[in-house]
N, C-alpha and C positions, 0 to 999 in steps of 0.2 A: 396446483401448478402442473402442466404438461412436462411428461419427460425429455430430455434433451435430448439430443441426434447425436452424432458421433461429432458432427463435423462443428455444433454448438458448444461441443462439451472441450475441444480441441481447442477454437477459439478463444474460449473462458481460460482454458485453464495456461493459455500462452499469455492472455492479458494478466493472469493472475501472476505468473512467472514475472513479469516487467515491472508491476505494480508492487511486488516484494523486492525487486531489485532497486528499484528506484526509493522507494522508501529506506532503504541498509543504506544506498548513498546518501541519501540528505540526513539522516542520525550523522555519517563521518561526517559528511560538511558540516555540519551544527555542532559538533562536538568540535573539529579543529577551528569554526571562527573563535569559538567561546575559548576554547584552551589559551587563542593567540591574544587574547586583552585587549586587542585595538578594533575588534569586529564591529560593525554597523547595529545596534540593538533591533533597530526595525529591520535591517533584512534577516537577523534569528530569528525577528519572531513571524516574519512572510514563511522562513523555510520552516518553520515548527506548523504553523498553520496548513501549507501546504500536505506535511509530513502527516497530519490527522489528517486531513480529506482521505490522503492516500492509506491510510490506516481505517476509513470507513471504507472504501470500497472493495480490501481487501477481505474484510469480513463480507460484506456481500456477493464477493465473487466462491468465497467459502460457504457462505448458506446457500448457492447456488448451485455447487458441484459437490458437495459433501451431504446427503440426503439426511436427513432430518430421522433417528432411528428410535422407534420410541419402544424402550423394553421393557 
């Protein structure tokens, strides 16, 4: 894989910033429906599903910016 540029690595690592923040909210949203008892089962499990996708990309924005060190 080519090394990144400043301005690729800047991009990444602001998506990476959005995609860990948005994932911390949807755990509290999934946690306060489930807490409430009266929550929609199908939309926990769209936010859960959601919450992995955003939990696969953030490892891939990590094996993207965090170089691979083999000692």
């Amino acid at each position: 894989m080519l090394p990144l540029n400043k301005e690729q690595e800047a991009a990444l690592g602001l998506e990476l910033a959005t995609k860990r923040q948005e994932h911390a909210d949807l755990d509290a949203a999934i946690h306060t429906l489930s807490a409430s008892g009266v929550a929609d089962q199908m939309l926990i499990q769209r936010l859960k599903k959601r919450k992995l996708s955003l939990k696969d990309r953030i490892v891939q924005l990590e094996n993207l910016l965090i170089p691979d060190i083999i000692a």
